[in-house]
C-alpha positions as CSV (number, residue, x, y, z in Angstrom):
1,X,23.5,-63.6,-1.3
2,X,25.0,-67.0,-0.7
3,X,28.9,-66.7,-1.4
4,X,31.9,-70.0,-1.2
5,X,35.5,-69.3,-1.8
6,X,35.3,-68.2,-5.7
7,X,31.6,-69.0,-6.4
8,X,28.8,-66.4,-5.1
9,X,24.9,-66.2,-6.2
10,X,22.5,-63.7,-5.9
11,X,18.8,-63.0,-5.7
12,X,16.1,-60.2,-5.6
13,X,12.9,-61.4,-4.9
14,X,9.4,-60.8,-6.9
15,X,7.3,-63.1,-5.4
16,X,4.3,-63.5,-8.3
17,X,2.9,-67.4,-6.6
18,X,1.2,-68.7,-3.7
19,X,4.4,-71.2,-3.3
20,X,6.4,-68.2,-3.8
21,X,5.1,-66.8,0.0
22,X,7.8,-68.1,2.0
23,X,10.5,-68.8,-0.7
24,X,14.4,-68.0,-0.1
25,X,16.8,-67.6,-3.1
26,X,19.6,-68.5,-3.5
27,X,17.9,-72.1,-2.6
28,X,20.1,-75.2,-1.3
29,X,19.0,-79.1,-1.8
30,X,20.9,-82.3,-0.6
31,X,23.6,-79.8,0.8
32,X,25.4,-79.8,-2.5
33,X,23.2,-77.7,-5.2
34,X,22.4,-74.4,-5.0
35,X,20.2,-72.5,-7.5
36,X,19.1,-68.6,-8.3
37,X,16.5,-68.7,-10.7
38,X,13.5,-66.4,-12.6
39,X,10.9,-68.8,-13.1
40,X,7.4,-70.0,-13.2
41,X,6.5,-73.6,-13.6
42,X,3.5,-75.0,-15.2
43,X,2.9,-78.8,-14.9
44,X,4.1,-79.0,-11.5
45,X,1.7,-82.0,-10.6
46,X,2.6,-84.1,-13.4
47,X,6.8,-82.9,-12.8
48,X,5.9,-84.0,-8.9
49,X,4.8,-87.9,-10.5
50,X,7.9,-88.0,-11.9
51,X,10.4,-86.8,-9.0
52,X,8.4,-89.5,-7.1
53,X,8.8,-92.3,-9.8
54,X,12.6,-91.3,-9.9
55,X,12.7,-91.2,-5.6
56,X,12.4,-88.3,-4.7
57,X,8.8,-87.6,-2.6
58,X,8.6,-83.7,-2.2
59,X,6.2,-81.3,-0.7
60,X,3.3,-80.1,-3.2
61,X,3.8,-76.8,-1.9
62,X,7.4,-76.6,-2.7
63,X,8.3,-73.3,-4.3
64,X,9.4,-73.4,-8.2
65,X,13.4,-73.2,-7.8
66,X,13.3,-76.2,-5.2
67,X,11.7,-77.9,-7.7
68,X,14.0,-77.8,-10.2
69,X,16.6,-78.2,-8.2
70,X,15.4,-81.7,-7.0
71,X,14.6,-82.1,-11.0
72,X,18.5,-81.7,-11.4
73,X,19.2,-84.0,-8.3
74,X,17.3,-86.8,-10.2
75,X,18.4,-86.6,-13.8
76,X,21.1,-83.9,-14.1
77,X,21.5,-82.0,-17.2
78,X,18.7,-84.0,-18.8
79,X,16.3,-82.2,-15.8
80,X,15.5,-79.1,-18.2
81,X,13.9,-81.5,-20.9
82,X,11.1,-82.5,-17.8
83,X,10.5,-78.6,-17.5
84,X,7.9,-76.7,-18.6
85,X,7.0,-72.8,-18.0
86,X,8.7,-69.4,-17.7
87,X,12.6,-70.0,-16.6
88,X,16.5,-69.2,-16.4
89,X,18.3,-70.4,-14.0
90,X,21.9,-71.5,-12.6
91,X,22.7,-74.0,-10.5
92,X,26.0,-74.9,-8.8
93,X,26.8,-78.6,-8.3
94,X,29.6,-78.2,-5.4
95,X,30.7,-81.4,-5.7
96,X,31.7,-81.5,-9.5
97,X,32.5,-78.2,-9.4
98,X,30.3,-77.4,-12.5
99,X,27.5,-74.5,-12.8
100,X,24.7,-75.5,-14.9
101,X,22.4,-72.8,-16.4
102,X,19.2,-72.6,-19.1
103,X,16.7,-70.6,-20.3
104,X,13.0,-71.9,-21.6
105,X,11.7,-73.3,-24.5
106,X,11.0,-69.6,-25.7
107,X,13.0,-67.4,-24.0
108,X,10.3,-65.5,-21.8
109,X,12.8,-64.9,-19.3
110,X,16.4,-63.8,-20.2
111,X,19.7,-65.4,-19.3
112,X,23.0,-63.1,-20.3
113,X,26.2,-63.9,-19.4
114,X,29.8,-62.6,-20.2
115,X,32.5,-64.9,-20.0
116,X,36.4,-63.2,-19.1
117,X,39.2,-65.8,-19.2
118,X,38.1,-67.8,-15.8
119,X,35.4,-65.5,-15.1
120,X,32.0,-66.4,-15.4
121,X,29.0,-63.5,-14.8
122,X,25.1,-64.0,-15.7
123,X,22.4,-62.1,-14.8
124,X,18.9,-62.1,-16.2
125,X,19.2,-58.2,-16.0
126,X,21.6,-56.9,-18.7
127,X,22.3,-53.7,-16.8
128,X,23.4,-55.8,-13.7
129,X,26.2,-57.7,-16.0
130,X,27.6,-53.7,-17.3
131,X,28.2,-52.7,-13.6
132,X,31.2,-55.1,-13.3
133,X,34.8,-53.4,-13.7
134,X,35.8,-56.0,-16.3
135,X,33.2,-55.8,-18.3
136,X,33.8,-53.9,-21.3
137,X,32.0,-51.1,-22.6
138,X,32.6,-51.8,-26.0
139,X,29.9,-52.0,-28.4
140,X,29.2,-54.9,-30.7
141,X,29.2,-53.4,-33.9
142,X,26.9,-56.1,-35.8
143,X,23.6,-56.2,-32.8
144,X,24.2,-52.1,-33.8
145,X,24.2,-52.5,-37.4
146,X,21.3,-54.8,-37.0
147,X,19.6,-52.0,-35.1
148,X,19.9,-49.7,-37.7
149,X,19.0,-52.0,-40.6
150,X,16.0,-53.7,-39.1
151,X,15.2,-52.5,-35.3
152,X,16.3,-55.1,-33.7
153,X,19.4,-57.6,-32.9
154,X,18.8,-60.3,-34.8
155,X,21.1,-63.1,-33.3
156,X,19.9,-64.3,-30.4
157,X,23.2,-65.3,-29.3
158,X,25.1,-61.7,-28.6
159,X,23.7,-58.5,-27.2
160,X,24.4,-54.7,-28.2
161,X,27.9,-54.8,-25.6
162,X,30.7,-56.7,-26.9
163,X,31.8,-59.0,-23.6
164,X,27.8,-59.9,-23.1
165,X,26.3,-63.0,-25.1
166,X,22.7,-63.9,-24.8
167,X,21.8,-67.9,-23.5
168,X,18.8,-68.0,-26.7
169,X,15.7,-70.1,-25.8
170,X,15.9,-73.6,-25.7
171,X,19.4,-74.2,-24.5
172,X,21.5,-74.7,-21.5
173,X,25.1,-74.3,-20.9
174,X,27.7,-75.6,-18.4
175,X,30.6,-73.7,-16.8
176,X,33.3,-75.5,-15.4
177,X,36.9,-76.0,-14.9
178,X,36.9,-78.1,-18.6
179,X,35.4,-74.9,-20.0
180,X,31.7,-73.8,-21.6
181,X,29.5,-75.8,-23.3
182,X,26.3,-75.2,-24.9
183,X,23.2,-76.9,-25.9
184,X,20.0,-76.6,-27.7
185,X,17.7,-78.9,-25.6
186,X,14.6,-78.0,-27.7
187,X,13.2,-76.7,-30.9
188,X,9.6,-76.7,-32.2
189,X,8.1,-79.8,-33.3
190,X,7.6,-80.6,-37.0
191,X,6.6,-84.3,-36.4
192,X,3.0,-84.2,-34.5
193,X,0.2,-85.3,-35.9
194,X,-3.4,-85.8,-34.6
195,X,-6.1,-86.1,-36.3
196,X,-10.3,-86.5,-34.8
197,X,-13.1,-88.1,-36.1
198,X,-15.2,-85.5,-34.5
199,X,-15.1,-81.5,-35.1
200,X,-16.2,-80.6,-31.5
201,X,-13.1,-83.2,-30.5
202,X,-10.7,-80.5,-31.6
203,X,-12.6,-77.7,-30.0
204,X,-13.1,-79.4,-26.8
205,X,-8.9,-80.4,-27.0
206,X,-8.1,-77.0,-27.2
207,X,-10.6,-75.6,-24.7
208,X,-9.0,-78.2,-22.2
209,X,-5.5,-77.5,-23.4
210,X,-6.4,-73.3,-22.9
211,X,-8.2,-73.8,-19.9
212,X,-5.3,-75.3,-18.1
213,X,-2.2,-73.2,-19.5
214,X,-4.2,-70.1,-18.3
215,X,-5.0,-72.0,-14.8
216,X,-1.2,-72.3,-14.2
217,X,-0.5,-68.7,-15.0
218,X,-3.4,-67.8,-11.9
219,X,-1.5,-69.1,-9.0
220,X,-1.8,-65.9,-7.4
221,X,-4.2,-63.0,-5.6
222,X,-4.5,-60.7,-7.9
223,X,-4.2,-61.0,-12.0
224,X,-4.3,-58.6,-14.6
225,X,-5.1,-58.4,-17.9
226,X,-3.8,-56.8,-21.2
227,X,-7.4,-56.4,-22.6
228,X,-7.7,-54.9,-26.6
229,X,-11.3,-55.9,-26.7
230,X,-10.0,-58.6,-29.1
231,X,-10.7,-61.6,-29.5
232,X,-7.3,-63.4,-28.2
233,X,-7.3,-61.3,-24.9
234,X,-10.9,-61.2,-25.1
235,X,-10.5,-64.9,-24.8
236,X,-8.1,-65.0,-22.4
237,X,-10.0,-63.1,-19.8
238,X,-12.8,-65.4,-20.3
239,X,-11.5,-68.3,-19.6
240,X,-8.9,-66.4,-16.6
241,X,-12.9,-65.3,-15.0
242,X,-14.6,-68.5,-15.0
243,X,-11.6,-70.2,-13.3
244,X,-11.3,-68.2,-11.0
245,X,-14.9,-68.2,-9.8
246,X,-14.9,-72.4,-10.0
247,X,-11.5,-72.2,-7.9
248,X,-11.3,-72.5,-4.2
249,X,-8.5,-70.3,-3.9
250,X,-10.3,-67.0,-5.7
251,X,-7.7,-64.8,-7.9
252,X,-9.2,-61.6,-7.9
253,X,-8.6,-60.1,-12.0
254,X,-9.1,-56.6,-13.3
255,X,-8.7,-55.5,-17.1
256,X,-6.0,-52.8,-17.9
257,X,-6.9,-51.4,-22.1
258,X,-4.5,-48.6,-23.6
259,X,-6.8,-46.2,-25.6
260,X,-6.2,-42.9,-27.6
261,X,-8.6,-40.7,-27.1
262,X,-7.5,-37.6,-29.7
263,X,-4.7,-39.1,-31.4
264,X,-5.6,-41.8,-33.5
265,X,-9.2,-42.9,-34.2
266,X,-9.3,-45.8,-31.5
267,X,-12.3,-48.6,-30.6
268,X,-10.2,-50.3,-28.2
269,X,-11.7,-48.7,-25.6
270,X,-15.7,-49.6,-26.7
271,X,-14.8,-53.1,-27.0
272,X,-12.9,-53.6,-24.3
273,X,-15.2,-52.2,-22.1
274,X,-18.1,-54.5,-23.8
275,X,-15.8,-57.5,-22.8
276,X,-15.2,-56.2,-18.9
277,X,-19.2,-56.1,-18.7
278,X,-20.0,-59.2,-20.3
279,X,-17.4,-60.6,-18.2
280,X,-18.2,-58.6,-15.5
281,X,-14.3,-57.8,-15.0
282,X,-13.7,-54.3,-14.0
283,X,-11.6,-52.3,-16.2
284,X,-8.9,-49.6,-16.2
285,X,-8.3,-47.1,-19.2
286,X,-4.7,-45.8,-19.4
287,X,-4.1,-43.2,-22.1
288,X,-1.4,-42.5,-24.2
289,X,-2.5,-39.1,-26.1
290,X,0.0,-37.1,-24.3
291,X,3.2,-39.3,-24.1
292,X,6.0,-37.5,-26.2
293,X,8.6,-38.6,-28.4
294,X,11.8,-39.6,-26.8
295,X,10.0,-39.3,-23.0
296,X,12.1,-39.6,-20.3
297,X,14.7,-41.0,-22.3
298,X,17.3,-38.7,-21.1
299,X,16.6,-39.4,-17.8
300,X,20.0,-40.2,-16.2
301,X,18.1,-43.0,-13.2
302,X,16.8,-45.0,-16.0
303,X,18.8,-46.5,-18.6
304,X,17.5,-48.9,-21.5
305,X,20.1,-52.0,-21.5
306,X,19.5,-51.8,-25.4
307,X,18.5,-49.5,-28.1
308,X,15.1,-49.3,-28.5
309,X,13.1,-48.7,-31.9
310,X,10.0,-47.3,-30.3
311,X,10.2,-43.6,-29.5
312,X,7.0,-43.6,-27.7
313,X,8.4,-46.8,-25.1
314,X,7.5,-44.1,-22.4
315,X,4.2,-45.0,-22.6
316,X,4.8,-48.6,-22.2
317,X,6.7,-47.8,-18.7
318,X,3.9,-45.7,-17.4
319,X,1.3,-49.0,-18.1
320,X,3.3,-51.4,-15.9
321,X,3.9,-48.5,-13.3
322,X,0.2,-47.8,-13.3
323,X,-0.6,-52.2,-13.2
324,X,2.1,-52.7,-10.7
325,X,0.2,-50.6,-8.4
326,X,-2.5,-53.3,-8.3
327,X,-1.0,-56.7,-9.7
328,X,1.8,-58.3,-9.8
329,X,1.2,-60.8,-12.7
330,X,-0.1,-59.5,-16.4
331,X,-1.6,-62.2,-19.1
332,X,-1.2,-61.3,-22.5
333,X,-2.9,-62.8,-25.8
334,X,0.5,-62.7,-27.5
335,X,1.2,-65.5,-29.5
336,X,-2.1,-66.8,-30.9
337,X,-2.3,-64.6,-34.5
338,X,1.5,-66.6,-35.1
339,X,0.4,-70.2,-34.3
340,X,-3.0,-69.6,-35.5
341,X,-1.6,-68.4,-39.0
342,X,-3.5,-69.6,-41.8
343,X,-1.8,-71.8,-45.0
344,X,-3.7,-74.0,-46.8
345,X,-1.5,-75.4,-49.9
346,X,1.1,-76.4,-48.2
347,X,-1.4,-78.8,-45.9
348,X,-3.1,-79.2,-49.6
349,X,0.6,-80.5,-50.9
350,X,1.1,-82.6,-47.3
351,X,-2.2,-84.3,-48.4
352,X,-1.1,-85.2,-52.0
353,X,2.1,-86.5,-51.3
354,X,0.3,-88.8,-48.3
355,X,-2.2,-89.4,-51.0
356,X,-5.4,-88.9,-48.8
357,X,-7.4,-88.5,-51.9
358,X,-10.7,-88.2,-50.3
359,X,-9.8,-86.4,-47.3
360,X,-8.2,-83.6,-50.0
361,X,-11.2,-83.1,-52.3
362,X,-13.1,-82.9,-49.4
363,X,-10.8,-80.0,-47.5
364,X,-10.1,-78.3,-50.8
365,X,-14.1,-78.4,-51.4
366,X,-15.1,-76.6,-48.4
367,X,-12.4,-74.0,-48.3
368,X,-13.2,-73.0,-52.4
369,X,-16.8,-72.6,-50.3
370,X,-15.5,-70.5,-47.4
371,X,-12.9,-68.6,-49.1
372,X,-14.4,-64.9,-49.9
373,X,-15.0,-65.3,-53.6
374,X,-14.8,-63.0,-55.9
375,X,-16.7,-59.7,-54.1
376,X,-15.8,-60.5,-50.8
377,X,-12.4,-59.6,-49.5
378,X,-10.7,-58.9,-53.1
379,X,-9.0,-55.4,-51.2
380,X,-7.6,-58.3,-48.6
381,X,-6.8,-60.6,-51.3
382,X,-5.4,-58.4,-53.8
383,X,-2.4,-56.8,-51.3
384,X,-1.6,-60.3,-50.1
385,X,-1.0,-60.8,-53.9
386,X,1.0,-57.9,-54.6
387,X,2.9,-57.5,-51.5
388,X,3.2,-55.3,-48.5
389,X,3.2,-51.7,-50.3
390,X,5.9,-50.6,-47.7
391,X,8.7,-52.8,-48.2
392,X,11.6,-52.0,-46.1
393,X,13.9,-49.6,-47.2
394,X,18.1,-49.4,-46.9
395,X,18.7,-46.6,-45.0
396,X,20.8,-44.0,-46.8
397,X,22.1,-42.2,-43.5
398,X,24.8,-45.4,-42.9
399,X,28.4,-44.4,-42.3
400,X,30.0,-45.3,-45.5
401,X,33.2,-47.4,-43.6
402,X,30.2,-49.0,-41.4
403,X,28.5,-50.2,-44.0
404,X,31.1,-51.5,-46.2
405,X,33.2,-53.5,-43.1
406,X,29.8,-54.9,-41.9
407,X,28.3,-55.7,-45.4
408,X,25.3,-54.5,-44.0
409,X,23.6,-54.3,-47.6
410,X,24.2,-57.9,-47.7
411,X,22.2,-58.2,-44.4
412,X,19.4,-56.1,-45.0
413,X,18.9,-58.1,-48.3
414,X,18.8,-61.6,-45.8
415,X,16.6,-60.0,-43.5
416,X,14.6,-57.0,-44.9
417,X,13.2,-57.9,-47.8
418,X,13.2,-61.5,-47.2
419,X,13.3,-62.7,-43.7
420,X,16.0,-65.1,-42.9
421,X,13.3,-68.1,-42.1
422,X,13.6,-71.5,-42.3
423,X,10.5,-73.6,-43.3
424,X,10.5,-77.2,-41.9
425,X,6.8,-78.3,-41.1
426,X,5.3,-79.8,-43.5
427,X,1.8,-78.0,-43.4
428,X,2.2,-75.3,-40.7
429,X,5.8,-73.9,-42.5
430,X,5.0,-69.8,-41.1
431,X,3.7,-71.0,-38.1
432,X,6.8,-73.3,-37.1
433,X,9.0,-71.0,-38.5
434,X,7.8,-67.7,-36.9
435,X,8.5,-69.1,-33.4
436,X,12.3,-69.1,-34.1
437,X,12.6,-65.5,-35.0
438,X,14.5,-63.1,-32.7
439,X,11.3,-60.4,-32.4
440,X,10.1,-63.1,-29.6
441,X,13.2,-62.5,-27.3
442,X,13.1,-58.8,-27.9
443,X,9.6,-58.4,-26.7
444,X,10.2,-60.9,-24.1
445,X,12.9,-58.8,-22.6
446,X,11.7,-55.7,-22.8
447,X,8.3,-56.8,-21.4
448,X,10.7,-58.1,-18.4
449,X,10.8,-56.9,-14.8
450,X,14.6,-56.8,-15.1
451,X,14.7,-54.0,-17.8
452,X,11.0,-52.1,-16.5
453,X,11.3,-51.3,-13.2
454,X,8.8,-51.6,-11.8
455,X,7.9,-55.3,-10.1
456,X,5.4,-56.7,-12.9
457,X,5.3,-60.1,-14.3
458,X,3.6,-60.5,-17.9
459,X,2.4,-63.8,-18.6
460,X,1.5,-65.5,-22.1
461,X,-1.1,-68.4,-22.0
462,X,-0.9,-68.9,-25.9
463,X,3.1,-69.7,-25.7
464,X,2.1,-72.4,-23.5
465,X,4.1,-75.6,-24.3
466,X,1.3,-77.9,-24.9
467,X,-0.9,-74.9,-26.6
468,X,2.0,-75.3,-28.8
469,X,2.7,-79.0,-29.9
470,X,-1.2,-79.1,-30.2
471,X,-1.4,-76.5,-32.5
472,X,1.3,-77.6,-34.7
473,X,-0.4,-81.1,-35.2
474,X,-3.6,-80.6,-35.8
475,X,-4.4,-79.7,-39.8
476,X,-4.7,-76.1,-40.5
477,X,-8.2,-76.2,-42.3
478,X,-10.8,-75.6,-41.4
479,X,-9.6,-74.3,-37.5
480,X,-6.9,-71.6,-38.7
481,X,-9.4,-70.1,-41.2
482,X,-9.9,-67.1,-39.7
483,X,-9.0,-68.8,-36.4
484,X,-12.6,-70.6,-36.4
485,X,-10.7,-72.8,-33.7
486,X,-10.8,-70.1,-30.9
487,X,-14.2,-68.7,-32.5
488,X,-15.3,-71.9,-31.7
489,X,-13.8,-72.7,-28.3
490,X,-15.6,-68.8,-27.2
491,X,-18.9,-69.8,-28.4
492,X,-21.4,-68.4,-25.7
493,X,-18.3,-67.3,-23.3
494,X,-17.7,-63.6,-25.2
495,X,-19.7,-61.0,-26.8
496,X,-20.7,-62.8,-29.5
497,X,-20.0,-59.4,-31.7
498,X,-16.3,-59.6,-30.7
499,X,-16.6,-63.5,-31.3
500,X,-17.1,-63.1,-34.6
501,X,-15.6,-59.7,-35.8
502,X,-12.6,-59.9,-37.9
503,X,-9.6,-58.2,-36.7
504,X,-9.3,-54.8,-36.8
505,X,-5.8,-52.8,-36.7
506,X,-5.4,-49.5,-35.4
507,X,-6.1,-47.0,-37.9
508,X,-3.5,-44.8,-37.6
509,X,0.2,-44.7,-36.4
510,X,0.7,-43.1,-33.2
511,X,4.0,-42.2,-33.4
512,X,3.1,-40.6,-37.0
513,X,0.4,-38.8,-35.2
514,X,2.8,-37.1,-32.5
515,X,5.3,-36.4,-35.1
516,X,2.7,-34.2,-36.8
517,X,1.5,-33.2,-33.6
518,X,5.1,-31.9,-31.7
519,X,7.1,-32.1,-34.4
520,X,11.4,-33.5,-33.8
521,X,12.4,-29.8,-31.9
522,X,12.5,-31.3,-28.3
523,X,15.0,-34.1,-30.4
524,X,17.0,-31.9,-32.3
525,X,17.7,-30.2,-29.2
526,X,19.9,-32.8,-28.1
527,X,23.6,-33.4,-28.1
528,X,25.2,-36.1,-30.8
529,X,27.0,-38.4,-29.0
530,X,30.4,-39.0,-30.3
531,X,30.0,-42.9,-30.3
532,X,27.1,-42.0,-32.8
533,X,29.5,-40.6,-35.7
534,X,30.8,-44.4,-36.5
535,X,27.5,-45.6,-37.8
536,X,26.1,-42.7,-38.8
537,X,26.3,-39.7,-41.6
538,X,24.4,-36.8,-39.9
539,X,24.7,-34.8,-42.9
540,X,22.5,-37.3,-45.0
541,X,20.4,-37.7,-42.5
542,X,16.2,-37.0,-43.3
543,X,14.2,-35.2,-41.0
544,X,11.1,-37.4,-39.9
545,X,7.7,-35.5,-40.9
546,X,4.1,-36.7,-40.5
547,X,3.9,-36.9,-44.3
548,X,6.0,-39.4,-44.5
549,X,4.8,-43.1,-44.5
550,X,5.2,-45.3,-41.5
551,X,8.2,-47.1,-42.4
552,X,10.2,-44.2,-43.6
553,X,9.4,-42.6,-40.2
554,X,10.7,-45.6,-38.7
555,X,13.5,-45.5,-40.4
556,X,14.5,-42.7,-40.2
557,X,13.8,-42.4,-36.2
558,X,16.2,-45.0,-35.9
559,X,19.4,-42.6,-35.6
560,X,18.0,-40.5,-33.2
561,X,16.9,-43.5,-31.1
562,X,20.1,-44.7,-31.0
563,X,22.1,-41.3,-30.4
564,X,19.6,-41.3,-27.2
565,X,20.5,-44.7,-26.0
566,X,24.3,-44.0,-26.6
567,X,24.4,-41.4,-24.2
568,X,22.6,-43.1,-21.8
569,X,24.2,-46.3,-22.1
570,X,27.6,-44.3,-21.5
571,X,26.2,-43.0,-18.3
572,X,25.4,-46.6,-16.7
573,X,28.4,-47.4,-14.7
574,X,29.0,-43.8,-13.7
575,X,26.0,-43.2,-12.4
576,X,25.3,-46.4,-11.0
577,X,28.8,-46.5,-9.0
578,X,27.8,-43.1,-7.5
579,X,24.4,-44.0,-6.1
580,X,26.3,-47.2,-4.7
581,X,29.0,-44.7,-3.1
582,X,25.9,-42.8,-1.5
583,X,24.8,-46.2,-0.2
């Protein structure tokens, strides 16, 4: 803790980097800014050039924060445009009297904040922010409608408490005597454009591109990985295992697969465990058969900072208790099946309006020759053309008064049944587009060590800045057909079964499974909290039956999931303030 008259910072350490071994937080450069910060940098050599052009010659082996903090030293507010990585920080500049804070590009890691008259709180850890006396309790009745509606909060600018707003990804605000401002410093590019001679060029750009976001995340001893036997972890892990035997420094890596071994019909396992002996990456199974509905939900020492749609989240917890144990750092494949998704006409309509006559019969030729036709894939084909068969539905439990003040039919017409996207690329529109929507930040923070608590660190090579501007420049056919591009860049370094096997779903639901399995008595057997009653008509209420399809269970889960996390959520700051009494 480092406190000054009416300015205080403080830090818990998870120390996930080699330059991490002997770093101190809150951290203090030129005598006159101080940072705390969550963060991981990538590009530190070329970031190092740059502080050295701009005058500042600093140790290699600085740790991250130091960095950034020399970064604002050099070019102020402008410093977070010359980051790139995993980050949210704060900084206090002592002598302007100003505290600077930002989150990244994408929002990996979370920035809240809650600002009361000429009190300013943040905390990366929502829980943290509720334990102050000022801080009210109140709910925010729209991130709660949203809930209900859709399963999440879909404005990435408030959370589920009425005094705590969300910093979204890409933007920085300043606190200061003059007030708050805020912002946006980035948004996805629509503008790139490269184009090869050469099909192996684009290959060999990504492999390049892949192998060095992936070599950033491995500054470390130990690494896990989130291995489906897919191809995007699949390909992950490959490329994690060869640079790690090349390296000097080794980073020792070990696969962790979630199976079901009775409850769904489940390959996971079988390929996964293919991969870890190709690779030769030794592999951990962690079932999830016997995880109940609503597990350990009730459990007063562990509170969820916001409701949760999954009923089964249980079994998430006991996967990063069970990695913890041997890793600090987990890489995911998240993020590859957005920026790798497929769209040909509107590249077909970027090539017309450019007039590249030649270079459009020719794309157009070969994809009429690739594209399954007319045996091949007509199941695939014919639900893209009618639609997704489950369309969200409005649920008919909604207090009346609730609904009508919130015009939450309104809402779920803008978001269910047609998300509330915005298409601006010219020939990647669902790509671009995707990377704005608020299901990032919730995974994001609920994959964070601040709400699991256990010290873990997930990691996502595919959300990698420059992974990201490359993809959405380069044209879509032929390397997002069927993501040849990464089928390409794994020839010869995966089972060349799992290179070349299309994607394959699970085959059940498992929280279907376990509602037909247990049945909703351990649930019914709860208590309704009182808070529940303003957004909710018990009495119309459905009870949730394995019969049921998917979506209806989900939606109709969605009360009881929130019932749960309003009595919990009430019991924070109680509990909390007794355990600090006991201290």
């Amino acid at each position: 803790m480092w406190i000054d008259g009416p300015i205080g910072l403080g830090h818990a350490m998870l120390r996930t980097t080699r330059e991490a071994r002997d770093e101190k937080q809150p951290a203090l450069v030129d005598g006159r800014f101080w940072i705390t910060a969550d963060v991981r940098l990538d590009c530190r050599t070329e970031l190092l050039a740059e502080l050295e052009r701009a005058g500042r010659k600093v140790a290699s082996t600085l740790p991250d924060p130091e960095l950034i903090l020399h970064s604002y030293a050099a070019w102020g507010t402008r410093s977070v445009e010359q980051l790139r990585g995993d980050f949210s920080f704060a900084i206090w500049d002592a002598q302007n009297k100003q505290l600077f804070c930002a989150r990244d590009q994408f929002g990996i890691k979370p920035f809240y904040y809650a600002q009361l008259g000429e009190l300013f709180l943040f905390s990366n850890t929502l829980n943290c922010l509720r334990l102050y006396p000022e801080v009210s309790p109140e709910l925010n009745e729209a991130a709660i409608g949203d809930f209900l509606l859709l399963g999440l909060n879909c404005d990435n600018l408030t959370t589920s408490f009425r005094d705590i707003q969300r910093l979204p990804p890409g933007h920085w605000l300043t606190f200061s005597p003059s007030g708050l401002q805020m912002r946006r410093y980035w948004a996805p590019p629509t503008d790139g454009r490269i184009r090869y001679a050469k099909p192996e060029e684009y290959v060999e750009h990504f492999q390049g591109l892949l192998e060095t976001a992936v070599g950033d995340r491995l500054r470390t001893e130990r690494v896990g990985i989130r291995l489906s036997g897919g191809l995007d972890s699949s390909a992950v892990a490959a490329v994690a295992t060869e640079l790690s035997t090349k390296s000097s420094e080794t980073t020792k890596i070990r696969g962790y697969t979630h199976v079901f071994q009775s409850l769904i019909p489940n390959w996971e396992g079988e390929d996964a465990r293919e991969v870890g002996e190709f690779l030769r990456v030794p592999l951990k199974f962690m079932a999830g058969d016997d995880t109940q509905l609503f597990e350990g939900w009730d459990d007063p020492r562990f509170s969820l900072p916001e409701p949760v749609e999954d009923p089964l989240f249980a079994d998430f917890l006991h996967s990063c208790r069970n990695i913890s144990v041997d890793c600090r750092v987990l890489l995911s494949g998240e993020g590859s099946d957005n920026l790798m998704d497929f769209q040909m006409w509107p590249y077909a309509g970027d090539l017309l309006r450019k007039q590249e006559w030649q270079r459009l019969l020719t794309e157009m030729a070969n994809y009429l020759w690739m594209w399954p036709f007319p045996w091949r894939g007509i199941r695939r084909r014919l639900k893209r053309f009618v639609g997704n068969p489950e369309t969200p539905l409005f649920p008919q439990w909604l207090s009346s008064d609730f609904a009508q003040r919130l015009k939450l039919l309104e809402r779920w017409k803008e978001w269910g049944e047609h998300p509330k996207l915005t298409f601006e690329h010219p020939i990647h529109p669902r790509a671009h587009a995707s990377l704005s929507l608020p299901h990032w930040t919730q995974m994001f923070e609920q994959e964070n060590a601040g709400l699991c608590p256990y010290p873990l660190e997930v990691r996502y090579p595919f959300l990698d800045l420059r992974i990201v501007n490359y993809l959405l420049a380069i044209p879509p056919f032929p390397w997002f057909f069927e993501k040849i591009l990464l089928r390409e860049a794994m020839a010869g370094r995966i089972p060349e079964r799992i290179r070349v096997r299309a994607r394959t779903p699970l085959e059940g639901d498992p929280v279907s499974a376990q509602l037909e399995r247990t049945g909703l008595e351990r649930v019914n057997q709860m208590p309704w909290s009182e808070d529940s009653d303003r957004f909710i008509e018990r009495s119309r209420l459905a009870a949730p039956h394995g019969k049921m399809s998917t979506e209806e269970i989900r939606i109709n889960l969605r009360p009881y999931c929130l019932n749960i996390w309003l009595q919990s959520a009430r019991g924070v700051r109680c509990y909390s303030h007794a355990e600090a009494g006991d201290g």
